[in-house]
C-alpha positions as CSV (number, residue, x, y, z in Angstrom):
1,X,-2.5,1.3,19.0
2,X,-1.6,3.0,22.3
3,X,2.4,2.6,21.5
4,X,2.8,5.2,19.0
5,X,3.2,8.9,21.4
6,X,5.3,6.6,23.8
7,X,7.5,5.6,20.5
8,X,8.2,9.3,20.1
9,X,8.4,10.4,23.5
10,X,11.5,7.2,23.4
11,X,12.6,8.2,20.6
12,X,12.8,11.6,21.3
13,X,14.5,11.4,25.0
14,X,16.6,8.5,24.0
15,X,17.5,9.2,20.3
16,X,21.0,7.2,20.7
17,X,19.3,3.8,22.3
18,X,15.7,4.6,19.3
19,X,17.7,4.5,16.5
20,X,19.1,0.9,17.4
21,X,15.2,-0.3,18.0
22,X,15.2,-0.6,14.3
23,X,15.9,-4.5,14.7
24,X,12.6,-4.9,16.3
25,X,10.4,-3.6,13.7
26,X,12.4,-5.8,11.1
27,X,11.8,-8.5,13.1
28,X,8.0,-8.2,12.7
29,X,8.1,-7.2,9.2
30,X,10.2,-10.5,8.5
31,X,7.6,-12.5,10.3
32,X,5.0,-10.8,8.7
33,X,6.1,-11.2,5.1
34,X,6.5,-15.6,6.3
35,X,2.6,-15.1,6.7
36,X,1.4,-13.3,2.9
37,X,2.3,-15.9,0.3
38,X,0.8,-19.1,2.2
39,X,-2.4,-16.7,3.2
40,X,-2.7,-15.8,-0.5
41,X,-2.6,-19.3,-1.5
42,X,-4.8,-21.1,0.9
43,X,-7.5,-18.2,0.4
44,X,-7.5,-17.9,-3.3
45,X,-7.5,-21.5,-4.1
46,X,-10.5,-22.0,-2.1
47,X,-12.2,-18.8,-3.3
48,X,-12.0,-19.8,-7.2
49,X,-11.9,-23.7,-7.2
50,X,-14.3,-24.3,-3.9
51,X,-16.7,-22.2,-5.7
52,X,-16.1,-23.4,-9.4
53,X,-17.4,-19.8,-10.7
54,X,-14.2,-18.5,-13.2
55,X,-17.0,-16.1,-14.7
56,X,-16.8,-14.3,-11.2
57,X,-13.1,-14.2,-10.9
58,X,-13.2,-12.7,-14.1
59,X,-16.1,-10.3,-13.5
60,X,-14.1,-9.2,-10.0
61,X,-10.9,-8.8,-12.0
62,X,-12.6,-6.2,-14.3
63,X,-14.3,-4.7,-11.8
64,X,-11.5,-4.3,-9.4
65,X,-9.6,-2.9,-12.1
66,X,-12.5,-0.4,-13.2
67,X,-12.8,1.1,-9.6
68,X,-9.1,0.9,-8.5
69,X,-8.4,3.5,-11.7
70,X,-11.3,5.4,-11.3
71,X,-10.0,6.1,-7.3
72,X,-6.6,6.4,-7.7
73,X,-6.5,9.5,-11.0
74,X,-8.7,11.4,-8.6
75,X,-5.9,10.9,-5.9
76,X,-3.5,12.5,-8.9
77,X,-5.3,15.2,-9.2
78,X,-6.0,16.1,-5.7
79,X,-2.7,15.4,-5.3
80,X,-1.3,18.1,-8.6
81,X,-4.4,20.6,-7.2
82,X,-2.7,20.9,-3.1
83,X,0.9,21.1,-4.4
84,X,-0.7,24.3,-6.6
85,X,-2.2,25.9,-3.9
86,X,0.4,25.1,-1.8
87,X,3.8,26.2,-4.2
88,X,5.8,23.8,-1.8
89,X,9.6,23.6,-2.7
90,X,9.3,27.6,-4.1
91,X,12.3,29.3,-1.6
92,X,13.2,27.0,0.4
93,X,16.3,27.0,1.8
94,X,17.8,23.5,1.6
95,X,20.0,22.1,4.3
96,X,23.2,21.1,2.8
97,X,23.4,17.9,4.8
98,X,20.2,17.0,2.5
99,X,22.4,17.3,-0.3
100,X,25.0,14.9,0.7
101,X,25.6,11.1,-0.8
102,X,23.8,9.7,-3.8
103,X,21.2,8.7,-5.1
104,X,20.4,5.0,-4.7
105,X,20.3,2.7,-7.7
106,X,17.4,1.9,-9.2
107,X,16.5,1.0,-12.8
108,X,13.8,2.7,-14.8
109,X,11.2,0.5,-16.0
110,X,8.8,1.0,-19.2
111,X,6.0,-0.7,-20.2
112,X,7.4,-3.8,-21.3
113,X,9.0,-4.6,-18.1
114,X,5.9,-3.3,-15.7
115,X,3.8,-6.1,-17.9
116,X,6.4,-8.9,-17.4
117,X,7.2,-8.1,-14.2
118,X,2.8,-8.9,-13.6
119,X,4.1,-12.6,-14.0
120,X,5.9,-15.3,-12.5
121,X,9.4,-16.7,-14.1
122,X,9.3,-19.1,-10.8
123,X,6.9,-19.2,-7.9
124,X,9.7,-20.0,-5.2
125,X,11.6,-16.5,-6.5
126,X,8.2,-14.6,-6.5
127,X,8.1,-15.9,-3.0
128,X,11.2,-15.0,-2.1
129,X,11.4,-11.4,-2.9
130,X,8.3,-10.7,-1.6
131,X,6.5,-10.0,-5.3
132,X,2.8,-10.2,-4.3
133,X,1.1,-9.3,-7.5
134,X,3.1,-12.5,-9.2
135,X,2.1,-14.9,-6.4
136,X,-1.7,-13.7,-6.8
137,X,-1.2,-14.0,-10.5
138,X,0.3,-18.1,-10.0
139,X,-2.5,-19.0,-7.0
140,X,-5.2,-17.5,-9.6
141,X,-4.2,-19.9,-12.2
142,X,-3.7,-22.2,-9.9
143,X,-7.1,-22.0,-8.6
144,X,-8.4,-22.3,-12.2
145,X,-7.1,-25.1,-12.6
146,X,-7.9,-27.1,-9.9
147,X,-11.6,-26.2,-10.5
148,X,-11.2,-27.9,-13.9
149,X,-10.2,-31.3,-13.2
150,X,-12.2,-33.6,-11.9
151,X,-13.7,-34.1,-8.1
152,X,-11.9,-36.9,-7.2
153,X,-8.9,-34.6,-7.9
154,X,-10.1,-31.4,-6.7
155,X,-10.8,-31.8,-3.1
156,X,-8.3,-33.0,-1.3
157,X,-6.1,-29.7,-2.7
158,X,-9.2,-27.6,-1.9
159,X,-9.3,-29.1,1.8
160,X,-5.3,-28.3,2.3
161,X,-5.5,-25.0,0.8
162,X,-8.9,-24.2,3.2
163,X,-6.9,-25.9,6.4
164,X,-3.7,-23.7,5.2
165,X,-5.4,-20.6,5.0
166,X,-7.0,-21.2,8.7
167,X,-3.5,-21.9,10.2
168,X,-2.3,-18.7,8.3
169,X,-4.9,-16.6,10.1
170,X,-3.7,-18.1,13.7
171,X,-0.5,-18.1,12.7
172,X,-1.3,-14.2,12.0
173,X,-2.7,-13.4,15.4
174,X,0.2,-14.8,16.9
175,X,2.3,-12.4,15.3
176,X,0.1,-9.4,15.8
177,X,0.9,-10.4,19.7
178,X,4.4,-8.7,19.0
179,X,2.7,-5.5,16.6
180,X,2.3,-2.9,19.6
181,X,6.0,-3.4,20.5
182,X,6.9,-3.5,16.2
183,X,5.0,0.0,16.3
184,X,6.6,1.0,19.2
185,X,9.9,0.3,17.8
186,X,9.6,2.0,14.6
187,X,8.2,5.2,15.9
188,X,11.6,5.7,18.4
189,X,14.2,4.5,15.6
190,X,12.0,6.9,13.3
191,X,12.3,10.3,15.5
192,X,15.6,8.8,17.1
193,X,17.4,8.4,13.9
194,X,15.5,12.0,12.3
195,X,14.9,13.8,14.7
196,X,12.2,16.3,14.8
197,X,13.9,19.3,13.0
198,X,13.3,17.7,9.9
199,X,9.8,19.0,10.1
200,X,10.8,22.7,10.6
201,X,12.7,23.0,7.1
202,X,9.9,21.0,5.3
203,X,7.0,21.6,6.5
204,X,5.3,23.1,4.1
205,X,5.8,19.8,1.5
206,X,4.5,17.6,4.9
207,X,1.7,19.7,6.0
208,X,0.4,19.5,2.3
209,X,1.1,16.0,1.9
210,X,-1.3,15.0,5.0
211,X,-3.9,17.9,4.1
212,X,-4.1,16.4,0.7
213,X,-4.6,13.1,2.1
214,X,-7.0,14.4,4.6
215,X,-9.0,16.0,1.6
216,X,-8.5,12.8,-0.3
217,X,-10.4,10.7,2.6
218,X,-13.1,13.5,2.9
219,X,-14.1,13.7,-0.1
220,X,-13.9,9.7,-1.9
221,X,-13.9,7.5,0.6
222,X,-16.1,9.3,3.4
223,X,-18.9,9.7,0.1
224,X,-18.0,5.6,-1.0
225,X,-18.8,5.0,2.4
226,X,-22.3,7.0,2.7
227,X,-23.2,5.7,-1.0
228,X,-23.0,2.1,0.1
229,X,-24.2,2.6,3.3
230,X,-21.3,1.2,5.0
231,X,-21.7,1.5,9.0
232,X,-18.8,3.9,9.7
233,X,-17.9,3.5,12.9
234,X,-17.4,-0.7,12.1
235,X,-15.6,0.1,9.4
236,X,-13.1,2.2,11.0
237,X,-12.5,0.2,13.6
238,X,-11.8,-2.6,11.4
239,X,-9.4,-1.2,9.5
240,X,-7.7,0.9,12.4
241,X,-5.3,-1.5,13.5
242,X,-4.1,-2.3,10.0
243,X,-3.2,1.0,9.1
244,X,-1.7,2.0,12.3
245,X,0.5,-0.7,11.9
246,X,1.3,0.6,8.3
247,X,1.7,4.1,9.7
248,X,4.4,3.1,12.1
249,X,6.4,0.7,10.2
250,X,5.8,2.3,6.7
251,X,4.9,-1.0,5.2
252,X,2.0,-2.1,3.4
253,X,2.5,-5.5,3.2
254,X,2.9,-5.7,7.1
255,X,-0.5,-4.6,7.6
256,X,-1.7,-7.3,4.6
257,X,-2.6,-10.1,6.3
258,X,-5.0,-8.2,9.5
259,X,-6.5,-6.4,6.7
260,X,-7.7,-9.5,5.1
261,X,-8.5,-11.2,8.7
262,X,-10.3,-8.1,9.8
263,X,-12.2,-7.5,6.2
264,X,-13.5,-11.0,6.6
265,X,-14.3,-10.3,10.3
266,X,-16.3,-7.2,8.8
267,X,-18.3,-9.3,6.3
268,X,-16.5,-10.2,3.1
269,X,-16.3,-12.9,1.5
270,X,-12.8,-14.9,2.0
271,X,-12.5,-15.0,-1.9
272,X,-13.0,-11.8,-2.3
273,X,-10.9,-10.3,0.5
274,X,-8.5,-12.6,-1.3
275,X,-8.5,-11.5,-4.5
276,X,-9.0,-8.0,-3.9
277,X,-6.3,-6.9,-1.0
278,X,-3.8,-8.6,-2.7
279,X,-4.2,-7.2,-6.2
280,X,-5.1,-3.6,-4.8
281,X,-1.3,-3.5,-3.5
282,X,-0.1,-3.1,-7.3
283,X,-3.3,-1.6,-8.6
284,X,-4.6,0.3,-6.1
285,X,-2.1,2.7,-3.6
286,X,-4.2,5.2,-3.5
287,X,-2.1,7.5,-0.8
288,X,1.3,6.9,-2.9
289,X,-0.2,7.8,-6.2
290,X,-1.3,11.1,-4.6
291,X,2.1,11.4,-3.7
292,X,3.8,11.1,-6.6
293,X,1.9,13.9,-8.5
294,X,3.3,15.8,-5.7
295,X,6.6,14.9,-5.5
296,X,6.8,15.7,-9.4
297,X,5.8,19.3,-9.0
298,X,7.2,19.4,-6.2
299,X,10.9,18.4,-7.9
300,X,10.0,21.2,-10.3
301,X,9.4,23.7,-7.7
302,X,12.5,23.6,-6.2
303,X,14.8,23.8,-9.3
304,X,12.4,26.8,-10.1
305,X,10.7,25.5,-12.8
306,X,7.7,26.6,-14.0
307,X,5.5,23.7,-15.6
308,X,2.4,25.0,-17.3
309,X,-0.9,23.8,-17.0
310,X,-1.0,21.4,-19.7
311,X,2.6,19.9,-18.7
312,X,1.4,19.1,-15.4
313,X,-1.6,17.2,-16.7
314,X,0.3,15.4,-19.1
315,X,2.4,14.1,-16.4
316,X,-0.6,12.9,-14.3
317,X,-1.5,11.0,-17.4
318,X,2.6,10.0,-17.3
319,X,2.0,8.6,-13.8
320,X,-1.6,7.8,-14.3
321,X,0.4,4.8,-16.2
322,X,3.6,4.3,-14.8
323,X,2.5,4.2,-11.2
324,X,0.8,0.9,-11.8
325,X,2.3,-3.1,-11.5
326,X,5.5,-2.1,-10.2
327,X,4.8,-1.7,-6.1
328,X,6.8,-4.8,-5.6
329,X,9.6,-3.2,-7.1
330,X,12.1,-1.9,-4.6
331,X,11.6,1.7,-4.1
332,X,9.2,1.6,-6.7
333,X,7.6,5.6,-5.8
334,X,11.6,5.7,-6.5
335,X,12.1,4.6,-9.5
336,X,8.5,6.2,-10.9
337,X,10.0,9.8,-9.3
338,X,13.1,9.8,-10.8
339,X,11.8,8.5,-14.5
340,X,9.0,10.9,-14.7
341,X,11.7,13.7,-13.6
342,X,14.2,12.7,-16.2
343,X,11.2,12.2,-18.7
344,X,10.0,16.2,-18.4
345,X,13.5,17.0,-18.4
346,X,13.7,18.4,-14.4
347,X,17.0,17.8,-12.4
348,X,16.9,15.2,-10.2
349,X,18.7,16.8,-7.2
350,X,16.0,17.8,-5.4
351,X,14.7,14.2,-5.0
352,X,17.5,14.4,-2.3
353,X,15.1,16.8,-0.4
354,X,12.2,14.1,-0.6
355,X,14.5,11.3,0.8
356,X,15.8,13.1,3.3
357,X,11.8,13.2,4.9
358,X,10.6,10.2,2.4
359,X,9.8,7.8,5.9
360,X,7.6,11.0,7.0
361,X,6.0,10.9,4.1
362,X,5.5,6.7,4.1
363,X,3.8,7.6,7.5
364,X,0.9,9.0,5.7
365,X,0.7,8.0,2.7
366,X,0.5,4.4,3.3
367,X,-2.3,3.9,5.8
368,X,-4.3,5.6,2.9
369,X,-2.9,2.5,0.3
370,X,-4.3,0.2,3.2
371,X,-7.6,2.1,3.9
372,X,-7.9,2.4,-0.2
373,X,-7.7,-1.5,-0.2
374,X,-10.0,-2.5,2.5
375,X,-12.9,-0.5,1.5
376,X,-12.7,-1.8,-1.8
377,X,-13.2,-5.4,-1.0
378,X,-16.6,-4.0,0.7
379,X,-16.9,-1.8,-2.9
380,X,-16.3,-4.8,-5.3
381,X,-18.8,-7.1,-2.7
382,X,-21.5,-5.0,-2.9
383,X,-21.3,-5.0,-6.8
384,X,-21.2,-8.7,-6.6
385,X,-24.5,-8.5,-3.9
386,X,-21.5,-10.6,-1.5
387,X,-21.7,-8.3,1.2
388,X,-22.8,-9.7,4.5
389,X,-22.7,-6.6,7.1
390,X,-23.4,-8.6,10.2
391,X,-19.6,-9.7,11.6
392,X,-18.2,-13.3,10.2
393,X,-17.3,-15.5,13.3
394,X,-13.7,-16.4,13.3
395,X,-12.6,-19.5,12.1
396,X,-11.9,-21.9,14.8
């Protein structure tokens, strides 16, 4: 989208009138977020009962799973290798305004919560706080069973759910009709209410960040992409707008529901797009997962600790774990930071220093989660010999 230089060029000129432009990009995220559980729904319940084949839900599930770990301990490890060659956080002089106020509250989760929080306690809660994986988890079983009671049964909720997932998808582009001013928006509240001299004192952690993640496209999804023979230049342009929406208003789920539209555009399957996007935003954030294994060292580095070799790769087996099921946690990158930190015995006062840039940071990294999600619907599609690469036509 053409709104993002004019966002910072605003924000930049204006600072005092871009930091109250904040409003506007909560405004689309709110409207967005009205969109993802109905979409969800409508799609999956038409995916697995209109089709009747549970052995391929199950089959995708596996699959999904199989690739989405395989993908995202590389990003770890490209992730642990650039903070290495980098040494960010080693002398850096902190700005004591960094230092100031506390930390916000989060609780630590182990593996007993992650696993419960997977399912839903009550679908209208799930709903309510925005807990994605739980609300694929209910319209999967819901789906289920639908396709095991009897026809007379079974199609009027397969009709509604089809007609509700059609509505959701206009009911998306009319929202996207308000995105370019949304990106706008966030880009002058985010240099407006930062500034730009943020970047001079931290460079070094953001210039490695984006390298990393540069690296990280190069060298997975750029040779996903040639291995499947995925047309490129398609591909990118479907999944540009839905990551440039994530880059400016540092939220996956706002970019959740074009990603699905535009994935099926591309020549998914809807069940597939609907199982996949979904359940990739817990299993699958590629671009935040890289993060993390630098934001660990990184903590390190700056109370000058040396971690050996075999420290660090135990804690990329730490996060390897940790970093998966809880995205719909608030702050979940968060809560993951500050347990693995307290776990390895580092102080956590230099996870100031990362909040102090952390929406920089969400620039980045999540565009990647969203590029990490769309190609693997086309990944998971062409397992399942799905994959139609001439454009759908848009449901009417």
């Amino acid at each position: 989208m053409s709104a993002c230089w004019p966002g910072v060029e605003f924000g930049y000129d204006v600072p005092l009138i871009g930091k109250e432009l904040n409003i506007v990009s909560q405004i689309f995220i709110r409207l967005v977020k009205t969109i993802i559980a109905p979409l969800i729904f409508g799609t999956l319940v038409v995916g697995i009962a209109g089709h009747a084949n549970l052995k391929q839900v199950g089959r995708m599930g596996w699959n999904s799973l199989v690739y989405f770990e395989v993908v995202s301990t590389i990003a770890l490890f490209i992730g642990l290798g650039a903070i290495n060659i980098s040494k960010a956080g080693w002398g850096v002089q902190v700005p004591p305004e960094m230092l100031q106020g506390d930390l916000p509250q989060v609780q630590t989760q182990n593996v007993h919560d992650i696993i419960l929080h997977i399912f839903p306690e009550n679908i209208a809660k799930s709903i309510a706080e925005g807990q994605v994986l739980q609300i694929v988890v209910f319209s999967i079983l819901f789906g289920i069973a639908v396709a095991m009671v009897s026809e007379k049964y079974r199609n009027p909720i397969v009709k509604f759910s089809e007609s509700l997932s059609v509505v959701m998808f206009k009911f998306t582009n009319i929202i996207m009709m308000f995105a370019p001013f949304a990106v706008f928006a966030a880009i002058a509240y985010s240099v407006g209410h930062m500034g730009l001299n943020v970047l001079v004192n931290l460079f070094e952690l953001l210039a490695t960040l984006y390298v990393a993640l540069i690296v990280f496209l190069l060298v997975v999804f750029l040779p996903v992409i040639l291995i499947l023979k995925i047309p490129l230049r398609k591909f990118l342009k479907a999944v540009a707008e839905p990551a440039t929406i994530a880059f400016a208003t540092t939220s996956s789920e706002s970019a959740l529901p074009r990603a699905m539209e535009n994935m099926e555009e591309f020549g998914i399957p809807r069940k597939i797009v609907a199982f996949v996007i979904p359940t990739g935003y817990s299993f699958n954030l590629d671009g935040t997962t890289l993060y993390l294994a630098m934001a660990s060292i990184f903590v390190a580095n700056m109370a000058g600790i040396h971690l050996s070799f075999e420290t660090q790769v135990v804690m990329m087996l730490t996060l390897m774990l940790t970093s998966k099921g809880v995205a719909a946690v608030p702050r979940a990158s968060l809560v993951i930071l500050l347990g693995t930190a307290v776990s390895f015995g580092l102080p956590t006062w230099p996870i100031f220093i990362i909040l102090g840039i952390d929406e920089l940071m969400d620039m980045a990294r999540t565009p990647v989660n969203v590029i990490g999600n769309c190609l693997a619907t086309v990944v998971i599609a062409k397992w399942e010999g799905e994959w139609v690469p001439e454009p759908r036509i848009k449901s009417v």
